[in-house]
N, C-alpha and C positions, 0 to 999 in steps of 0.2 A: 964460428957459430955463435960464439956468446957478444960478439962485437954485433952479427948482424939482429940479434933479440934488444941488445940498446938502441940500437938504430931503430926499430920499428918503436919500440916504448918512445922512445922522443920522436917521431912522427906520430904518434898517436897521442901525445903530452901536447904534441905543440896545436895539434886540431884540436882535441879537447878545450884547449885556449881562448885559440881562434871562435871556436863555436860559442864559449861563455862570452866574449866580448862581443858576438854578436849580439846575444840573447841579451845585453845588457843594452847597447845602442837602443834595439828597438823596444823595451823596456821605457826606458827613456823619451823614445817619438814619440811614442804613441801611449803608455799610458800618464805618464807622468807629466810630459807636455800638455797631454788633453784635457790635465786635471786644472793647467794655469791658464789655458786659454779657451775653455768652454766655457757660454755665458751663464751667470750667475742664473740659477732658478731662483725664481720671487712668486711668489705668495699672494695674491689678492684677495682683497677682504672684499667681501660681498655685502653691502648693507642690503639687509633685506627691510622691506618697507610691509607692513600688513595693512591692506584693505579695509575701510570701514563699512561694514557690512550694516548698522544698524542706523538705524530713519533718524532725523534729526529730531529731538523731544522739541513739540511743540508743545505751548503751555494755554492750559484750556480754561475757556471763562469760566467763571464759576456762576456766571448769569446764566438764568435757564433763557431757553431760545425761545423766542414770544413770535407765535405765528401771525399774520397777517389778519387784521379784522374785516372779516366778512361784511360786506357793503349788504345791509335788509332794506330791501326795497318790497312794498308792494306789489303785489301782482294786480294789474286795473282789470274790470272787467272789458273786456273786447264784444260791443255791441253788435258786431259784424258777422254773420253765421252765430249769431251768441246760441247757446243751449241750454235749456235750465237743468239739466241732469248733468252738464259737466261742471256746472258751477256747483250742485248741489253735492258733489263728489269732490268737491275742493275746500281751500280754506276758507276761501268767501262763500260757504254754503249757507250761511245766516243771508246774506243779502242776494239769494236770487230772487230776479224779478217773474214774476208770472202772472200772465193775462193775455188779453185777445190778441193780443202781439204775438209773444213771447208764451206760446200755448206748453206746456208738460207733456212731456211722451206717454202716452196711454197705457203704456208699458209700465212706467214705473212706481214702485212700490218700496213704499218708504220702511227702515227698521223702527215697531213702533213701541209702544210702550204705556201704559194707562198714567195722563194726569198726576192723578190724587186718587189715593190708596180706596178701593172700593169701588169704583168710579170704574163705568162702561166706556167712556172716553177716551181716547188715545191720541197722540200727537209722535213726532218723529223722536225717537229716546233722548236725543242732545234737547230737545225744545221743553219734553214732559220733564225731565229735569229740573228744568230751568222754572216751569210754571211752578212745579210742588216748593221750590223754595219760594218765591213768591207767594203760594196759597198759605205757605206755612207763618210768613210775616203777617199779614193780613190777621191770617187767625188769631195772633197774638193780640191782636189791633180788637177782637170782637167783630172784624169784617169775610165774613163767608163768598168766596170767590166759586162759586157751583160751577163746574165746568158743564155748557148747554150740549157744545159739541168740537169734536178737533177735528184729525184725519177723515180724511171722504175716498173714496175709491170713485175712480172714473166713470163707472157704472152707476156708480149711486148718485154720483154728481150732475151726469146725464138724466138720469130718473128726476131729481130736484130740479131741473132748469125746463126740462119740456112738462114736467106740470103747471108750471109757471106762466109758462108759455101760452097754455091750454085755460089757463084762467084767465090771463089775458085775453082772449080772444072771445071767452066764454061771455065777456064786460062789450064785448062788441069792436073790438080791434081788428085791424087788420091781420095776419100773421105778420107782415114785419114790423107792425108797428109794433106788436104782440111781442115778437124778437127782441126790441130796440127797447121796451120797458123794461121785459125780464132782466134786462142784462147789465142792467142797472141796480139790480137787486143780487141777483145772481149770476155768477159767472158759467158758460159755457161748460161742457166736460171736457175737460184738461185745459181750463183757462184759472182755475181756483186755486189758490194757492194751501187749501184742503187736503189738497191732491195732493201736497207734499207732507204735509203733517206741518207745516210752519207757523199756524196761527190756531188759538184755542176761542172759541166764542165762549163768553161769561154768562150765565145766566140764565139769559133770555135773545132772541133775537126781536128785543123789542126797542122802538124808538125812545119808549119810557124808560128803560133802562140807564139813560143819562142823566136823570133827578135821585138816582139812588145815592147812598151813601158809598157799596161798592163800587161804583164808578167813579164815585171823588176819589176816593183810595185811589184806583190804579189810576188817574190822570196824576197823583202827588206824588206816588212811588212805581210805578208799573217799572219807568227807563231803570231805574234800580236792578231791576234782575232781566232787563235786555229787551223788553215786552216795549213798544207801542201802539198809539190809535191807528189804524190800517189807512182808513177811511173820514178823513177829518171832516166836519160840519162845510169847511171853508176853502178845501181841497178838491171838490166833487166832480168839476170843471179837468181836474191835472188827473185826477185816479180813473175818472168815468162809473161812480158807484156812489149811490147813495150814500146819505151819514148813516156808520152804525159803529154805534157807538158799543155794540159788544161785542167788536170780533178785534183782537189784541193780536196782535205780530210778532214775532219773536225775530230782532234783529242783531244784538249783542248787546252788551251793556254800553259798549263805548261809542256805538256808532244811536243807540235810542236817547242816551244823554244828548249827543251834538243835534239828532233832529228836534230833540223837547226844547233844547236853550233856542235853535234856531227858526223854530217851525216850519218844520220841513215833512213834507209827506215823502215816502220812500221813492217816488220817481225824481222829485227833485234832488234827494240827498244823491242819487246815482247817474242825476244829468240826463234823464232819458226824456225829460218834459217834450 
């Protein structure tokens, strides 16, 4: 009995063994071999790169930026459909032409304004202006510039020409000869440049007028403040209108200077001869 209890202890010693020497082998295969021949881990560095995200500095003049010079050119009058109420509504409103050509629309009514302070007389506001500093030089001078008459309404102007007309005839005229006088004197309604307020007659509407000393004055100073003679002595031919030598013009200062040096009546200074 006690022989066959050694007998199993040493079979169960010698498995015990057997089993550890296993457990050791594969100990060995596999973890201890896999420790020498599994490939090394390695590590990679990442360089990371950051984006420029902001605009390149450009470097800014310190000259200021000078715009473009605008080319001034005149604007010409356009003699072709021309109309004196679009020119009279423009910058060239000083040099519209008007007469038996180039008639004013019966329509139109000028913004007006008296001369010289007291004074029933009126002309277009830019032109009375223009006279009161003129009457006011004068006056300095001891020369009295009496405004006789300015702006005319179409009506009244009509009224003024067929009297005219009627005394003509009344001398023994034909009517068109009747016509053809008056109209030389006076201008048709809506042929006057009345009618715009553009011109102020001095005084008198007298031929005599021209021996005065008022009238030396504005032949020496008038283009001074933009005034000249409408209707020149030596013109009469290019205008179609008597000398009168008291009905003044208001053209600008810079264009009554060029016709005074030049002698020029205002159809020539604007080429419409």
């Amino acid at each position: 009995m006690k022989k066959r209890q050694l007998k199993i202890r040493g079979t169960l010693l010698i498995s015990l063994i057997i089993i550890l020497g296993s457990l050791l082998i594969l100990y060995f295969a596999f973890c201890r071999g896999g420790e020498y021949n599994s490939a090394p881990i390695t590590t990679t560095k990442v360089e990371t790169t950051t984006e420029q995200t902001t605009e390149p500095v450009v470097e800014e003049s310190t000259e200021a930026p000078t715009e473009p010079e605008e080319e001034i050119t005149e604007e010409p009058i356009i003699w072709d459909n021309y109309s004196p109420v679009s020119i009279l509504k423009s910058e060239n409103w000083a040099l519209t032409l008007i007469n038996k050509k180039y008639p004013l629309d019966k329509n139109y009514s000028p913004s007006t304004a008296t001369v010289v302070e007291g004074s029933s007389v009126t002309a277009d506001v830019r032109v009375a202006e223009a006279y009161r500093l003129m009457y006011n030089a004068a006056l300095a001078e001891d020369v009295v510039l009496t405004p006789y008459s300015g702006y005319c309404s179409y009506q009244r102007q009509k009224t003024i020409y067929d009297n005219k007309v009627q005394a003509f005839i009344l001398q023994g005229l034909t009517e068109d000869e009747a016509k053809l006088s008056a109209e030389k004197r006076v201008e048709p309604a809506g042929c006057s440049e009345n009618g715009a307020g553009l011109a102020v007659d001095v005084i008198s509407a007298s031929a005599g007028f021209s021996s005065t000393n008022e009238y030396k004055w504005l032949v020496a100073n008038a283009h001074n403040y933009g005034f000249v003679l409408r209707y020149p002595e030596d013109k009469t031919e290019i205008t179609g209108m008597i000398y009168q030598p008291w009905h003044w013009r208001y053209v600008g200062i810079e264009v009554a200077t060029e016709m005074k040096e030049q002698n020029l009546c205002l159809e020539e200074f604007l080429g419409v001869v």
